[in-house]
C-alpha positions in Angstrom: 30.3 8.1 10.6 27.3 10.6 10.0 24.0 9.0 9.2 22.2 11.8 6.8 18.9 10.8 5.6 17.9 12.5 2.4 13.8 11.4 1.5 14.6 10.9 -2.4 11.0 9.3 -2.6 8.1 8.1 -0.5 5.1 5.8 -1.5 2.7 4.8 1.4 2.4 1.3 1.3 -1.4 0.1 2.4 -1.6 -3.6 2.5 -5.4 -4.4 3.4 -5.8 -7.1 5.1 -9.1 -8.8 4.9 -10.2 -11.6 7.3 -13.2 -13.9 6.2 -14.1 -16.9 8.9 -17.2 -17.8 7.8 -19.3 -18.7 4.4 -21.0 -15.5 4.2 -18.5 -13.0 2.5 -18.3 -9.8 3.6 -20.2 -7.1 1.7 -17.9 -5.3 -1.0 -17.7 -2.3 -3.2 -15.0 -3.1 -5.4 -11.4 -2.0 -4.1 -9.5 -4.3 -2.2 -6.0 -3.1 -2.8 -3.9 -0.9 -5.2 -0.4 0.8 -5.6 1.6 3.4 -7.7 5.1 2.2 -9.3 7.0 5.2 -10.8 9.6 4.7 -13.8 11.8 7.2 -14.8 11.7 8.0 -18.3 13.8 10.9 -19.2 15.7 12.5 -16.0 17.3 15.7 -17.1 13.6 16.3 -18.4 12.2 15.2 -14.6 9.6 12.9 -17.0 8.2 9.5 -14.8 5.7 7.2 -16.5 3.6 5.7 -13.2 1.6 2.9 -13.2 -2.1 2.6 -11.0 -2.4 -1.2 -10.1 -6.3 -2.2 -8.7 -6.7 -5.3 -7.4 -10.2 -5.4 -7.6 -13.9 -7.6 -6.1 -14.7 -9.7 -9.1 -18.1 -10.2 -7.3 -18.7 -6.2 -7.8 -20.5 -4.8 -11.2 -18.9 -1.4 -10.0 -15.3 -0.7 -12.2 -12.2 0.2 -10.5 -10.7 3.5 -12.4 -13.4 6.3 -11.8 -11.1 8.1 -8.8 -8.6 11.0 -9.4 -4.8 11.0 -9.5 -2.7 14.3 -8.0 0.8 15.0 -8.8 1.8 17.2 -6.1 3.3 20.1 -8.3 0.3 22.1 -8.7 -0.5 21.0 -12.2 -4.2 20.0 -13.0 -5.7 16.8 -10.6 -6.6 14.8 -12.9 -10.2 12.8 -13.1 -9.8 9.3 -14.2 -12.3 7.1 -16.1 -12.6 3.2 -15.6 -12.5 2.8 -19.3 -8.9 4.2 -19.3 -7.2 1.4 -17.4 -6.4 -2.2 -19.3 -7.8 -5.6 -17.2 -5.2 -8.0 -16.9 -5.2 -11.8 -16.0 -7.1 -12.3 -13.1 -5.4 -13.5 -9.8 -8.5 -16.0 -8.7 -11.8 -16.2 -9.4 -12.5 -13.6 -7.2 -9.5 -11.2 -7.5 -9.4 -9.0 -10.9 -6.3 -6.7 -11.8 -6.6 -3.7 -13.6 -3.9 -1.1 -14.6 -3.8 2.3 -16.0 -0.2 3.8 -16.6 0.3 7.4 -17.0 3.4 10.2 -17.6 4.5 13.4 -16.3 6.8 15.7 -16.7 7.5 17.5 -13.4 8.5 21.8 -13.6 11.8 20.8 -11.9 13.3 19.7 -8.7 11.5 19.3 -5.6 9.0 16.7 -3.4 6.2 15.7 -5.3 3.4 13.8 -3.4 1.7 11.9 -5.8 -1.4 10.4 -5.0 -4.5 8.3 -6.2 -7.9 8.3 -4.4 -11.3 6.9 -5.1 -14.6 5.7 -3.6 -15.1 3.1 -2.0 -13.1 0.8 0.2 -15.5 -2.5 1.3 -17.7 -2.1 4.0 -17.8 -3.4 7.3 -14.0 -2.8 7.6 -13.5 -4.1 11.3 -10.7 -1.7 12.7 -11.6 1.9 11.3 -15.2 3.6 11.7 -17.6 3.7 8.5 -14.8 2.4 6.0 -17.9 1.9 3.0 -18.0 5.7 2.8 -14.2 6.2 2.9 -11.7 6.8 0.3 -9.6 4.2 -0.7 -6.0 5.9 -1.2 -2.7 5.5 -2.0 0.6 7.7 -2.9 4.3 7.9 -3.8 6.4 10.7 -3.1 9.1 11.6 -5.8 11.9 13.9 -4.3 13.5 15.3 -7.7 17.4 16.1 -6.4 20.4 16.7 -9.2 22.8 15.8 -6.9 20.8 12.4 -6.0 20.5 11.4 -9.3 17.7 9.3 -10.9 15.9 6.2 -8.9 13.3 3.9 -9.8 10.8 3.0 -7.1 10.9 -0.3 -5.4 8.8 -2.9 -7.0 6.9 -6.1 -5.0 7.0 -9.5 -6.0 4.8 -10.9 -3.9 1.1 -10.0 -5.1 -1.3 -7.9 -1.9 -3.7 -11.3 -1.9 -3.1 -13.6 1.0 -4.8 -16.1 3.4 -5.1 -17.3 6.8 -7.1 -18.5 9.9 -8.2 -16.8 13.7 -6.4 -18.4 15.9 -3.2 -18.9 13.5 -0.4 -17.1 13.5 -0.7 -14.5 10.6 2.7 -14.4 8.1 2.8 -12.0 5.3 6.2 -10.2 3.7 5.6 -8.3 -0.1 8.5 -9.6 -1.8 10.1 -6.3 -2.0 13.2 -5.0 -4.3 14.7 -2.4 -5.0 16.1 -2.0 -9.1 18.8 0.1 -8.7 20.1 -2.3 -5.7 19.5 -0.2 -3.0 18.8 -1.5 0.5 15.6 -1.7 2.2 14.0 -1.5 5.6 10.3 -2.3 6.9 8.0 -0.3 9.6 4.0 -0.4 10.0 2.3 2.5 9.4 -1.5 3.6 9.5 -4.1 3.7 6.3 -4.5 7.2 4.8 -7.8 8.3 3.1 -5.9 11.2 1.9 -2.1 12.9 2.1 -1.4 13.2 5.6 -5.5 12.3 6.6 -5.7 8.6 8.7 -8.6 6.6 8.0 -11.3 7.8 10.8 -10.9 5.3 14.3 -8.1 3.4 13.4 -7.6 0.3 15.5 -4.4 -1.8 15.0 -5.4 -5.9 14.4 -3.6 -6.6 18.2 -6.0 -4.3 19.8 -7.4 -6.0 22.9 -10.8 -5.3 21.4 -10.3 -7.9 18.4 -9.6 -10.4 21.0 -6.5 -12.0 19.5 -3.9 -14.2 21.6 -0.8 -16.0 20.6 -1.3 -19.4 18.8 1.0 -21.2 21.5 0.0 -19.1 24.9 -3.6 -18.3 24.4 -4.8 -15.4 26.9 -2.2 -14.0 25.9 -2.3 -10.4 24.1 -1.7 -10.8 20.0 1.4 -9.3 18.8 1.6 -7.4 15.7 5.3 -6.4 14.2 7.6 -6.3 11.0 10.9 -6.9 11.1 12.7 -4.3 9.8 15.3 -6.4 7.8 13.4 -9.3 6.2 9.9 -7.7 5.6 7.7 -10.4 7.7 4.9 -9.3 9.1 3.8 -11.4 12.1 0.5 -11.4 13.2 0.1 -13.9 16.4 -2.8 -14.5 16.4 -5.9 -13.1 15.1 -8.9 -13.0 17.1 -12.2 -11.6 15.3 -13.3 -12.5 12.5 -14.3 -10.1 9.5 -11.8 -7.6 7.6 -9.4 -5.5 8.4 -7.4 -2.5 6.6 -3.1 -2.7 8.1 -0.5 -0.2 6.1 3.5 -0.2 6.5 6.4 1.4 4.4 9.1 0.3 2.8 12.3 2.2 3.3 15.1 2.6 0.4 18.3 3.4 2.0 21.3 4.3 -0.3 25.3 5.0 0.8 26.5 8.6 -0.1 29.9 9.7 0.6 30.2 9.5 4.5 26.4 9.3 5.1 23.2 7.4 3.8 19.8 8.8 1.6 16.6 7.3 2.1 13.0 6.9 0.7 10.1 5.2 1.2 7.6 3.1 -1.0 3.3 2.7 -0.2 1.2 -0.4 -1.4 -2.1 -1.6 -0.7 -3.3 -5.0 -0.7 -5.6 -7.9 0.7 -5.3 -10.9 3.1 -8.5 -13.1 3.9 -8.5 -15.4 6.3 -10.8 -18.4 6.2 
């Protein structure tokens, strides 16, 4: 059997993961994690509705909202304003979530990178290099194809706010699903502050500079992996305390005639570990 894969859609998925070990909290602007969702609203018109969720620092007087929101199709980049998104419940007493939901119709088929950036991610970000001064971003990728038909983008269950210890093995899977049924797949990536710009130094959490080792065979080096199938990502064990930024994609994969399509999804999100 051929295996064709045909990207219908990629999101970068940025789950940041942010490790706290002691009382003192580190210092924060406001963004600890987001995502864009993409609904189809009328598909021989190429119209999507998307949705920007923040997950926002309670503790910060600054408002998620104020960053800017590009399409991909050469139409206008839009600047946003905080007082355009709607606060929703609050996870904790320190996690807010805010949501602004948008449409657009696109000129016709094609690959639309669609992406959200704004200032600031927290400071003192352990594994990238002067993460307080940069951008906090996120896409999705829309691949408009007649022949492909229309597909919503996956959705997670599971919300980008988790917990843990040093010296404990880290466990985290999104809760990922796809609408229209299709299967999925997992691999780790690297945090963007822009489409197709890394975040500056990027270390990832097993580096042998963080110190890790496996909960039962300390000395050990730390693994860091996500199984493809199930979505667990495995984290044995950290090592350093403070916060640190981790990304991976999620991977659609649909049967066409003798071959298979494909397309990704991109979240961000937050971990501490206490």
């Amino acid at each position: 059997m051929n295996l064709t894969c045909i990207n219908l859609r990629v999101s970068a998925l940025i789950f940041t993961l942010l490790l706290f070990f002691t009382p003192k909290l580190s210092k924060a602007t406001h963004i600890r994690a987001g995502e864009i969702t993409a609904r189809v609203i009328n598909c021989a018109q190429f119209t999507y509705e998307f949705t920007i969720t923040g997950y926002t620092d309670k503790g910060s007087d600054v408002q998620f909202g104020g960053g800017e929101i590009n399409f991909g199709d050469g139409s206008e980049i839009l600047q946003l304003n905080p007082n355009d998104f709607t606060n929703k419940s609050d996870l904790s007493p320190e996690v807010g979530l805010t949501e602004f939901v948008i449409q657009h119709t696109f000129p016709g088929p094609g690959e639309y990178i669609i992406g959200f950036k704004e200032f600031n991610r927290n400071a003192d970000v352990v594994n990238m290099i002067n993460s307080v001064n940069t951008p906090f971003y996120v896409e999705t990728q829309i691949i408009i194809d007649p022949f492909l038909g229309c597909n919503e983008t996956i959705r997670m269950l599971i919300p980008p706010i988790d917990r843990g210890c040093t010296g404990v093995t880290f466990f985290h899977n999104p809760g990922a699903f796809d609408p229209d049924g299709d299967s999925l797949s997992f691999e780790l990536t690297v945090n963007k502050k822009d489409v197709g710009r890394p975040v500056d130094g990027y270390r990832f959490p097993n580096d042998p500079v963080f110190n890790g080792s496996p909960q039962d065979n300390p000395g050990a080096a730390a693994t860091y992996a996500m199984d493809p199938i199930t979505g667990d990502l495995i984290w044995d064990s950290p090592g350093q305390e403070g916060e640190y930024n981790i990304a991976f994609k999620v991977i659609e994969w649909r049967k066409l005639g003798s071959g298979n399509s494909c397309r990704w999804a991109m979240l961000p999100a937050t971990c501490r570990l206490l």
